[in-house]
C-alpha positions as CSV (number, residue, x, y, z in Angstrom):
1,X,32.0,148.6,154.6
2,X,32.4,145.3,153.7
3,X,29.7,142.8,152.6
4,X,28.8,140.0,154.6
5,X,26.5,138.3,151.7
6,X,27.2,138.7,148.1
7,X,25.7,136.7,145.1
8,X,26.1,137.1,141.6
9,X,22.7,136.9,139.2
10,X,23.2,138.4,135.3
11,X,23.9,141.6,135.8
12,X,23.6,142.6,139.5
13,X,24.9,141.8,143.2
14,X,23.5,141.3,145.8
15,X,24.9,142.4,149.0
16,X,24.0,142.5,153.4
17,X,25.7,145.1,155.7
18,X,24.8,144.3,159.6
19,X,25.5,147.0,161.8
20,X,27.2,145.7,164.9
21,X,27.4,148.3,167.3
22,X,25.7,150.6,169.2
23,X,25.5,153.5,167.4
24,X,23.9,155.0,164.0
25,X,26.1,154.2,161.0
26,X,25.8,155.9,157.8
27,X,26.1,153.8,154.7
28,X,28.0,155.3,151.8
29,X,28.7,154.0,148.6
30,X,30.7,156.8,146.0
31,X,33.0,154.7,144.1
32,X,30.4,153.5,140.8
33,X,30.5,156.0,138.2
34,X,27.2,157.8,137.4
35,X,25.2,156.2,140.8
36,X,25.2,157.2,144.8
37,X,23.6,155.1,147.4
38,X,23.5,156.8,151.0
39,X,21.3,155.3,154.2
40,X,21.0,155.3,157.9
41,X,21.4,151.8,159.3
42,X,20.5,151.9,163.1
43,X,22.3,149.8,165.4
44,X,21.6,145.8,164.9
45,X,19.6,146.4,161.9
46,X,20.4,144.8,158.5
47,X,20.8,147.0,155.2
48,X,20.0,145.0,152.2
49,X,21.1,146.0,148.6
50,X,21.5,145.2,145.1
51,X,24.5,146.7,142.8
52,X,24.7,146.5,139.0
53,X,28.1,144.4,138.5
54,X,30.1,146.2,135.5
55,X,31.6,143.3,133.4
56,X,34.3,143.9,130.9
């Protein structure tokens, strides 16, 4: 899942998924330590989100 819209403010990002097709996707994020994020995104529908960005 790539992001189609990503901004950086302080300490977060914030990102767009569109689902293109025709079917129910399921949106999966596992790879940030200590934080899950699951959802349904139905076909043509936008998922919004923000994500804490981990500077070091």
């Amino acid at each position: 899942m790539n992001p189609i819209l990503e901004s950086r403010q302080s300490e977060h990002v914030f990102c767009s998924y569109h689902n293109c097709s025709k079917q129910l996707q399921i949106a999966r994020i596992t790879n940030i330590p200590n934080w899950s994020y699951e959802r349904v995104v139905f076909p043509q529908e936008h998922l919004l989100f923000n994500v804490s960005s981990t500077k070091k």
